[in-house]
mmCIF file of the N, C-alpha and C atoms, coordinates in Angstrom:
data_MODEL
# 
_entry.id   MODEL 
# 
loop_
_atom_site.group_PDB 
_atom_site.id 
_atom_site.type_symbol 
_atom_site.label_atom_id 
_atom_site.label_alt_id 
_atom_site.label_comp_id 
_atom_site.label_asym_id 
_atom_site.label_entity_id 
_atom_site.label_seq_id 
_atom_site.pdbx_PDB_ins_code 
_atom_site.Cartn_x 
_atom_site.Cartn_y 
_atom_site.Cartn_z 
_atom_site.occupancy 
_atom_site.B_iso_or_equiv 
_atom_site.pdbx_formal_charge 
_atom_site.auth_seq_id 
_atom_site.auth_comp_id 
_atom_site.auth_asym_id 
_atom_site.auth_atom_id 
_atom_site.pdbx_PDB_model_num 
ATOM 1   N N  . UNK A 1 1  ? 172.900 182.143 95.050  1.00 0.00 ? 1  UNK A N  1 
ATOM 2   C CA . UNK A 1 1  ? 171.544 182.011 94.548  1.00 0.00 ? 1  UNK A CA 1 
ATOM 3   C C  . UNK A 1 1  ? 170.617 181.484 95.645  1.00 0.00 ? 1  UNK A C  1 
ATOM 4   N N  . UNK A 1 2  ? 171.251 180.634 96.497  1.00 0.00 ? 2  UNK A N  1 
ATOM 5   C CA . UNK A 1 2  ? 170.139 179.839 97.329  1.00 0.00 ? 2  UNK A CA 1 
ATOM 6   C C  . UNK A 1 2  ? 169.520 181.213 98.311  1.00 0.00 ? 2  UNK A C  1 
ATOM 7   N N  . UNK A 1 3  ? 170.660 181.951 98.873  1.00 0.00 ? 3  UNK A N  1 
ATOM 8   C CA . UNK A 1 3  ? 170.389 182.904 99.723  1.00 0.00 ? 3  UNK A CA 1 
ATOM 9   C C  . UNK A 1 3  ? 169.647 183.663 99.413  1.00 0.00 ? 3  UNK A C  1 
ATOM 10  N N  . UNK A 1 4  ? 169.540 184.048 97.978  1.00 0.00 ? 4  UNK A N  1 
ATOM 11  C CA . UNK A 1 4  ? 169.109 185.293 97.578  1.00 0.00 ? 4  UNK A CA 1 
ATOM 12  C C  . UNK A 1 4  ? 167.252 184.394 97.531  1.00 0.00 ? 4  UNK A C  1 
ATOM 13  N N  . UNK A 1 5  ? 166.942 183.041 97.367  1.00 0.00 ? 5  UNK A N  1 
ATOM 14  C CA . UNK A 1 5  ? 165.742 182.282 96.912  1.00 0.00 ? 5  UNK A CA 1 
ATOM 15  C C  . UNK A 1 5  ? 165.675 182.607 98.370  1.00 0.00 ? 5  UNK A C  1 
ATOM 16  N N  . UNK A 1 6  ? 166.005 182.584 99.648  1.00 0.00 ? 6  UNK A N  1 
ATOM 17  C CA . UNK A 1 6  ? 165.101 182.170 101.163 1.00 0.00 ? 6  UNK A CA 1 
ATOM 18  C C  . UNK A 1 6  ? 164.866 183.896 101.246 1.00 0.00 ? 6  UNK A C  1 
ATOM 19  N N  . UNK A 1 7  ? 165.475 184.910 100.472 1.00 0.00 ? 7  UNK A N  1 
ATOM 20  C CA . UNK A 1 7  ? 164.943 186.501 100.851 1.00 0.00 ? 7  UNK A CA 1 
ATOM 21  C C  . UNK A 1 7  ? 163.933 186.436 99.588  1.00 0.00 ? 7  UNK A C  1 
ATOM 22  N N  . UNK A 1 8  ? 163.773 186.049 98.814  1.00 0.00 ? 8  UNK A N  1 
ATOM 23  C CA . UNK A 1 8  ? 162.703 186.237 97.677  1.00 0.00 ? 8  UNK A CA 1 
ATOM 24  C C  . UNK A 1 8  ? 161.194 185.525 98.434  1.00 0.00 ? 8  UNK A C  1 
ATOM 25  N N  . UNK A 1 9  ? 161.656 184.105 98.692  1.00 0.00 ? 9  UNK A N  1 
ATOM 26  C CA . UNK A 1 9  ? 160.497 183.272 99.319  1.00 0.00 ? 9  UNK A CA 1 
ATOM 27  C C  . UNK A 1 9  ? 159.690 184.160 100.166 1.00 0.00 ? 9  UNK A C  1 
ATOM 28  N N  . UNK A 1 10 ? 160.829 184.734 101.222 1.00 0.00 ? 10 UNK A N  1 
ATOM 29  C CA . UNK A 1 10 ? 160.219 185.493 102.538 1.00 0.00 ? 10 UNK A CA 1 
ATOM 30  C C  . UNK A 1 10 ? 159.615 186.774 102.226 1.00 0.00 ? 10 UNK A C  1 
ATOM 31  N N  . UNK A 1 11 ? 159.937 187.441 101.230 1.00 0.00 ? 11 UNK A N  1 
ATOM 32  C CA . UNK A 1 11 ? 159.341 188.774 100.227 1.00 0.00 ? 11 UNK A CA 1 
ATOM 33  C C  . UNK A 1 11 ? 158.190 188.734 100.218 1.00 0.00 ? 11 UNK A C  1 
ATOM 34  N N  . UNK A 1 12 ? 158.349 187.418 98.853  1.00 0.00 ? 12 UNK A N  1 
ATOM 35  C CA . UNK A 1 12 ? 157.032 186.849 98.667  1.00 0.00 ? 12 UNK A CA 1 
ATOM 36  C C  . UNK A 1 12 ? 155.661 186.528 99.449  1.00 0.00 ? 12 UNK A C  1 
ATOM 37  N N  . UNK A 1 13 ? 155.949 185.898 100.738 1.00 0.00 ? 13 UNK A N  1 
ATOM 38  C CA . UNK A 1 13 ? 154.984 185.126 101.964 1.00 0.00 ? 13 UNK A CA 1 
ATOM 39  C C  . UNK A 1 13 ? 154.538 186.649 102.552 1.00 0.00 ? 13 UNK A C  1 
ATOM 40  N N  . UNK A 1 14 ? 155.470 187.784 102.456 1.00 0.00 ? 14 UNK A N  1 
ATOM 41  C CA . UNK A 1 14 ? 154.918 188.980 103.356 1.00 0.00 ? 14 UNK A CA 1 
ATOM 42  C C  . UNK A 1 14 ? 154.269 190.255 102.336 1.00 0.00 ? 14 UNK A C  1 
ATOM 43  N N  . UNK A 1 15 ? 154.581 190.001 101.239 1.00 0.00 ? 15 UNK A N  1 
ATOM 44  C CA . UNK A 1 15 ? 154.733 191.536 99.980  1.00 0.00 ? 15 UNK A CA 1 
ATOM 45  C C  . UNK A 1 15 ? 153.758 190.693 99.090  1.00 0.00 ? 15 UNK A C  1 
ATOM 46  N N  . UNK A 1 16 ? 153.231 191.414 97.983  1.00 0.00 ? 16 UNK A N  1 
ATOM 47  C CA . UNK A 1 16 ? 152.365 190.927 96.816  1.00 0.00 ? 16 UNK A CA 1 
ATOM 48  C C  . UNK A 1 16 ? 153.400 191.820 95.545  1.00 0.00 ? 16 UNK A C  1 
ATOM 49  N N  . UNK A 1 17 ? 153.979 190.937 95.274  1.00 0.00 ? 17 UNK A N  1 
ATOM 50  C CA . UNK A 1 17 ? 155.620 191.347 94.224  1.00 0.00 ? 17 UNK A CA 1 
ATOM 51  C C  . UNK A 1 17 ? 155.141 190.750 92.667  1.00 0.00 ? 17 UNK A C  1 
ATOM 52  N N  . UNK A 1 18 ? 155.066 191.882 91.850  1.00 0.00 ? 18 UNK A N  1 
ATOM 53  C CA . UNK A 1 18 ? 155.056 191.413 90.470  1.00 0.00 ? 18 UNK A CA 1 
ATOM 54  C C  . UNK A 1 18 ? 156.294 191.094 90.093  1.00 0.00 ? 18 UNK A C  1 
ATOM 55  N N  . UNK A 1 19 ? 156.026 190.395 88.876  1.00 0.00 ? 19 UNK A N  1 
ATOM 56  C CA . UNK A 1 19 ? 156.700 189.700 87.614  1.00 0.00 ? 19 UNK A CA 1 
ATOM 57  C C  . UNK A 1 19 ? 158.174 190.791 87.832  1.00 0.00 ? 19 UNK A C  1 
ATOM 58  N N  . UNK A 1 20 ? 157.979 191.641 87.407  1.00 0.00 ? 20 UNK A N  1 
ATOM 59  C CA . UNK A 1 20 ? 159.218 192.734 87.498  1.00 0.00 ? 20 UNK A CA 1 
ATOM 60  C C  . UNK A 1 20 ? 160.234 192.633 89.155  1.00 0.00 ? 20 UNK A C  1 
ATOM 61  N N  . UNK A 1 21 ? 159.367 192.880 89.912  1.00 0.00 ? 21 UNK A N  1 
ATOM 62  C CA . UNK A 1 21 ? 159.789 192.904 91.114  1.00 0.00 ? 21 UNK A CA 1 
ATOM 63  C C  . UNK A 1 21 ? 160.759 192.075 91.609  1.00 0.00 ? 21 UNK A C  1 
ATOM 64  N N  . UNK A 1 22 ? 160.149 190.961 91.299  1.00 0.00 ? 22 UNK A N  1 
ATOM 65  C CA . UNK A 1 22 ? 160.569 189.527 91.383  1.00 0.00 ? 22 UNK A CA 1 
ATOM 66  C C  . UNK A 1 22 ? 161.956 189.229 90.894  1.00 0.00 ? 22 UNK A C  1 
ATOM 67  N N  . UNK A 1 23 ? 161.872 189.897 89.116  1.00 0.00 ? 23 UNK A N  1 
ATOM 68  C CA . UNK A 1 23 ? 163.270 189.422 88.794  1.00 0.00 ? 23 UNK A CA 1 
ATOM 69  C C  . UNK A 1 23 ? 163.962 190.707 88.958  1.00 0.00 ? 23 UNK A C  1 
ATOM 70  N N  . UNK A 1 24 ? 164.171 191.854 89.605  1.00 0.00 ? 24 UNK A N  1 
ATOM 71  C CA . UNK A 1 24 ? 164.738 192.700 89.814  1.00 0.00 ? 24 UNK A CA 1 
ATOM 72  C C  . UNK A 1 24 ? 165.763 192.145 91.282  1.00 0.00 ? 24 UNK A C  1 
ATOM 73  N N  . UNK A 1 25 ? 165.287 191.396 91.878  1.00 0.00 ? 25 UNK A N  1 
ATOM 74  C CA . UNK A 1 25 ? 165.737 190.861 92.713  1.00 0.00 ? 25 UNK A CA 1 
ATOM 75  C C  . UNK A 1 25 ? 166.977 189.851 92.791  1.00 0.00 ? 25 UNK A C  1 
ATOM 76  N N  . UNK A 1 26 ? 166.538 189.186 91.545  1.00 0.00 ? 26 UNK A N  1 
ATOM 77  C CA . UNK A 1 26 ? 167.557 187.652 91.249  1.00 0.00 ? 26 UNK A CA 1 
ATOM 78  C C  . UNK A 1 26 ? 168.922 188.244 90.720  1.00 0.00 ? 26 UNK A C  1 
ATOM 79  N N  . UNK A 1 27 ? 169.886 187.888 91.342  1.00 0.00 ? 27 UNK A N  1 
ATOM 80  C CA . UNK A 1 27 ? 171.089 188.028 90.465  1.00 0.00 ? 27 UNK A CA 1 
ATOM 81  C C  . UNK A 1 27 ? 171.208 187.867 89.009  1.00 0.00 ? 27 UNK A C  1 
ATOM 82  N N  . UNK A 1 28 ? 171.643 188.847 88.815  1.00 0.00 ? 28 UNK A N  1 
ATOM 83  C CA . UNK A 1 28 ? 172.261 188.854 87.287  1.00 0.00 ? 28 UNK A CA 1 
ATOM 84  C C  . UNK A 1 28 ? 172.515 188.189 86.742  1.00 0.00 ? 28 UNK A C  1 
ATOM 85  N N  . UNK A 1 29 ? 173.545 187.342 87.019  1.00 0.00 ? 29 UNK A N  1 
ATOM 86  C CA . UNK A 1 29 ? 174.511 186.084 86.410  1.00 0.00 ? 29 UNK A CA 1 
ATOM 87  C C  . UNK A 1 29 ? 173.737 184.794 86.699  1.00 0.00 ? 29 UNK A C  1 
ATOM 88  N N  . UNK A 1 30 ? 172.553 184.615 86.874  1.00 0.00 ? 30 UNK A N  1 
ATOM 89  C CA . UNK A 1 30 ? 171.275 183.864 86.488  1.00 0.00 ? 30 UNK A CA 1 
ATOM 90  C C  . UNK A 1 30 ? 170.740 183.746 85.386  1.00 0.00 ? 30 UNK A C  1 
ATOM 91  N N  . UNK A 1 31 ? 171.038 182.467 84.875  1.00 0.00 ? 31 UNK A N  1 
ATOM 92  C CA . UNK A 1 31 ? 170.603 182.936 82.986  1.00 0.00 ? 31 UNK A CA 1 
ATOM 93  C C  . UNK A 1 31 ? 169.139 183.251 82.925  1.00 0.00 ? 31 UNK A C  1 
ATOM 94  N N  . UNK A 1 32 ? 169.000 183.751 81.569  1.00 0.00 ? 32 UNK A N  1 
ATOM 95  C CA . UNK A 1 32 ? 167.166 184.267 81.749  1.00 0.00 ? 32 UNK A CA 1 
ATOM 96  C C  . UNK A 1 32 ? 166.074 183.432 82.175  1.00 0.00 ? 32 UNK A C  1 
ATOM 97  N N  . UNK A 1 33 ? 166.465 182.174 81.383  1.00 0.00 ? 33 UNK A N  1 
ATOM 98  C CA . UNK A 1 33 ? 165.568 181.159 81.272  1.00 0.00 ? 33 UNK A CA 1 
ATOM 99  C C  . UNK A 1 33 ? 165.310 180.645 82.746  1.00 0.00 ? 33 UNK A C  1 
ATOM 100 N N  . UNK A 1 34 ? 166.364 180.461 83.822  1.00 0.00 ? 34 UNK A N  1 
ATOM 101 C CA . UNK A 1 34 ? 165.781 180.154 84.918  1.00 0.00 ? 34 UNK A CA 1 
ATOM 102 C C  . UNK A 1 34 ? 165.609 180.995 86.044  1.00 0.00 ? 34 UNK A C  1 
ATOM 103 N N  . UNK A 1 35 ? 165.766 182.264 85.870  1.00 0.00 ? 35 UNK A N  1 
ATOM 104 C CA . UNK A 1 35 ? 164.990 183.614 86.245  1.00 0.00 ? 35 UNK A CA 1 
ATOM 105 C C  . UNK A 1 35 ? 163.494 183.457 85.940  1.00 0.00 ? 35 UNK A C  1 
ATOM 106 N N  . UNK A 1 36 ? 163.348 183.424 84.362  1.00 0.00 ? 36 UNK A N  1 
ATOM 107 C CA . UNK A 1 36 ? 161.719 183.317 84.096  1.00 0.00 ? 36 UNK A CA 1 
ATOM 108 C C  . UNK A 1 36 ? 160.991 182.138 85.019  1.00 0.00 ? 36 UNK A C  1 
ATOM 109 N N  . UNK A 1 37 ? 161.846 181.126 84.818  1.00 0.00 ? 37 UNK A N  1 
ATOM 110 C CA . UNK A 1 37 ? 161.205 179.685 85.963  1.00 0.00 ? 37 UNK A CA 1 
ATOM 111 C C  . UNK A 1 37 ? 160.977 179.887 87.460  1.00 0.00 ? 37 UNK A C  1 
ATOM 112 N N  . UNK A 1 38 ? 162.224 180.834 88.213  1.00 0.00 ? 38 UNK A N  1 
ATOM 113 C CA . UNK A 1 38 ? 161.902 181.186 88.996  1.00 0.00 ? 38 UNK A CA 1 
ATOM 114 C C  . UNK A 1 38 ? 160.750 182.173 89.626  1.00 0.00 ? 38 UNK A C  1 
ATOM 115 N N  . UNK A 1 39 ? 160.647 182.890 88.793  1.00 0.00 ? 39 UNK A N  1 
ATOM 116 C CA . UNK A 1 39 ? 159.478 183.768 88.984  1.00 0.00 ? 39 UNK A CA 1 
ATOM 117 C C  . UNK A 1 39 ? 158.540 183.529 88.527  1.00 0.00 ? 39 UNK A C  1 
ATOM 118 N N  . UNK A 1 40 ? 158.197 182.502 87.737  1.00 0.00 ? 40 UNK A N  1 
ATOM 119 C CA . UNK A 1 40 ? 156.943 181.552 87.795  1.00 0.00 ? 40 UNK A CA 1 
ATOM 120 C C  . UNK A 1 40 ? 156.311 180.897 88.858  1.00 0.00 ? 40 UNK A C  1 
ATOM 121 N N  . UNK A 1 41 ? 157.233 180.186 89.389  1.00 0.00 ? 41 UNK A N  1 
ATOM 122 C CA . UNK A 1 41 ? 157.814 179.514 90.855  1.00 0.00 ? 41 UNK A CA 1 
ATOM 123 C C  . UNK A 1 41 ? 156.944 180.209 92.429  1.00 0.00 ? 41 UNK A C  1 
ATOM 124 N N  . UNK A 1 42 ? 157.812 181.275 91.587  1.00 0.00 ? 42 UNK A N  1 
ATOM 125 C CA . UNK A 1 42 ? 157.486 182.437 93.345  1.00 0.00 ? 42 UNK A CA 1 
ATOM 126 C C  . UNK A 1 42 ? 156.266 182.941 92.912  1.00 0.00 ? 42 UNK A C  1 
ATOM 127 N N  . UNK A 1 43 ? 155.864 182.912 91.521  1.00 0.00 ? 43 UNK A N  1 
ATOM 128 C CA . UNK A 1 43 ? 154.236 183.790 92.116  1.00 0.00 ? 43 UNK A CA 1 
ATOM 129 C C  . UNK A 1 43 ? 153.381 182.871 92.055  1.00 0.00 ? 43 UNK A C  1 
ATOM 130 N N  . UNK A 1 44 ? 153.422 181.447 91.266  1.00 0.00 ? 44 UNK A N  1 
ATOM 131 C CA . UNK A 1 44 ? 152.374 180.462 92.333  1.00 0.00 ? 44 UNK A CA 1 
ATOM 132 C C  . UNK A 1 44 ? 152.618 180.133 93.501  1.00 0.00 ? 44 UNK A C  1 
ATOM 133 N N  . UNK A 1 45 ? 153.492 180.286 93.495  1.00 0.00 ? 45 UNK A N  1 
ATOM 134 C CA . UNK A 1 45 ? 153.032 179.737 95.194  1.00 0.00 ? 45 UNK A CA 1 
ATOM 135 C C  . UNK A 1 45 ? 153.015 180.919 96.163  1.00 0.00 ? 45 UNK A C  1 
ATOM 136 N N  . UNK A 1 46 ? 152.853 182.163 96.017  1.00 0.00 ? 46 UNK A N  1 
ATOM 137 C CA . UNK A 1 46 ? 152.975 183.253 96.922  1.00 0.00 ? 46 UNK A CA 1 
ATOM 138 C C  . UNK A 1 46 ? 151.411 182.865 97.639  1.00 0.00 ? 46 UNK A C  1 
ATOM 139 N N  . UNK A 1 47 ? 150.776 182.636 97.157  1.00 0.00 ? 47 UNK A N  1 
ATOM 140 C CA . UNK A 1 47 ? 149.562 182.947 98.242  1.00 0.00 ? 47 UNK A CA 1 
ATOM 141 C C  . UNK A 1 47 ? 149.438 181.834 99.048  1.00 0.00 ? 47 UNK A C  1 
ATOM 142 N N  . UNK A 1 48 ? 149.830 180.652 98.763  1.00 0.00 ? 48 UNK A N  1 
ATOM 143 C CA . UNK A 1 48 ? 149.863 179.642 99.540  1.00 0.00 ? 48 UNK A CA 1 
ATOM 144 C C  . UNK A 1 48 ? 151.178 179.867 101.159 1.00 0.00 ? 48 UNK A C  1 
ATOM 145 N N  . UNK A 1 49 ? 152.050 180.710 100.273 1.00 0.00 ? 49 UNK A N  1 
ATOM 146 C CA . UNK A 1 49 ? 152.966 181.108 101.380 1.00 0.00 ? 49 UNK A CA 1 
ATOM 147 C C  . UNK A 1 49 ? 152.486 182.282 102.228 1.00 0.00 ? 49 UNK A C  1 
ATOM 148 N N  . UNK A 1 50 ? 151.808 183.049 101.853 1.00 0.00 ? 50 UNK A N  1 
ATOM 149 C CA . UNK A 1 50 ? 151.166 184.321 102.866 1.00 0.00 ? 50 UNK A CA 1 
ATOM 150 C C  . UNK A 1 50 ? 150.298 183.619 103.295 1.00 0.00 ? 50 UNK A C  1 
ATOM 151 N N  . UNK A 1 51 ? 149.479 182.613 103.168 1.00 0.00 ? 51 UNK A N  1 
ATOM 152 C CA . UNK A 1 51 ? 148.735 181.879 104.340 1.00 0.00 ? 51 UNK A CA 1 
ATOM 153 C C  . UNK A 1 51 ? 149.496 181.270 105.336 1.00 0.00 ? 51 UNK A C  1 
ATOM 154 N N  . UNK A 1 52 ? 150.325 180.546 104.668 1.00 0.00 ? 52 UNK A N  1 
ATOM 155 C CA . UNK A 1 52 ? 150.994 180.152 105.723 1.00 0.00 ? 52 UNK A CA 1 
ATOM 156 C C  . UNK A 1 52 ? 151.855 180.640 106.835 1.00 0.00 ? 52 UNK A C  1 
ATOM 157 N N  . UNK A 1 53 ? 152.177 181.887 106.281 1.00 0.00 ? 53 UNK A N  1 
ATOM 158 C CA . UNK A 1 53 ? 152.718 182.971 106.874 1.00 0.00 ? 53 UNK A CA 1 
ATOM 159 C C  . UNK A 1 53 ? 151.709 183.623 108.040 1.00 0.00 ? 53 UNK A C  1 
ATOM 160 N N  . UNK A 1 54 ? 150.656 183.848 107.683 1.00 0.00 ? 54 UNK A N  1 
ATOM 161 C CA . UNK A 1 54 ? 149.714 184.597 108.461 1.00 0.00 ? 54 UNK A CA 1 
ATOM 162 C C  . UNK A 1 54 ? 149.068 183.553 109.665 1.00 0.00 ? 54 UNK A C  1 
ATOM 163 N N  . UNK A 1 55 ? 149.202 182.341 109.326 1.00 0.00 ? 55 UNK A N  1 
ATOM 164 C CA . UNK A 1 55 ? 149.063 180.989 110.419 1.00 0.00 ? 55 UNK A CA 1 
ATOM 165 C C  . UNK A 1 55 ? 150.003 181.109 111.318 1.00 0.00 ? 55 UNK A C  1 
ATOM 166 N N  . UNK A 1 56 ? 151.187 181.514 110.830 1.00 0.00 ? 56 UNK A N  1 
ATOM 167 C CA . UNK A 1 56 ? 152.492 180.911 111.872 1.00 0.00 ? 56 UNK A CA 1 
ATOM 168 C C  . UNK A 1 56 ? 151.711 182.263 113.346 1.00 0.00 ? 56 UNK A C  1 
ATOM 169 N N  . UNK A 1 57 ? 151.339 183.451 112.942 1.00 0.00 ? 57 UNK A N  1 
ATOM 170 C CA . UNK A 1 57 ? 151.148 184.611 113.395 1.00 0.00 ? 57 UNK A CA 1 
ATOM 171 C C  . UNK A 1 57 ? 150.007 184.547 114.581 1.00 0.00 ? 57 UNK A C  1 
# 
């Protein structure tokens, strides 16, 4: 899971990934409930991470 969160994060900071996208990504054997949390997770803070992304640049 952690691995699969630092390729979602990095998705996220470079891609504009919907709701779907997002959990198409997460392993399966992730119960729903913290799939839904996670992808709550990753789309507030995506734009704060593509700034920061576009700074490092």
């Amino acid at each position: 899971v952690l691995a699969c969160l630092r390729l979602l994060i990095r998705k996220c900071a470079r891609e504009s990934l919907c709701q779907d996208e997002i959990q198409k990504l997460l392993p399966s054997e992730v119960p729903l409930q913290l799939q839904n949390d996670l992808v709550l997770l990753l789309q507030k803070c995506q734009a704060r991470w593509k700034e920061d992304a576009s700074n490092d640049h």
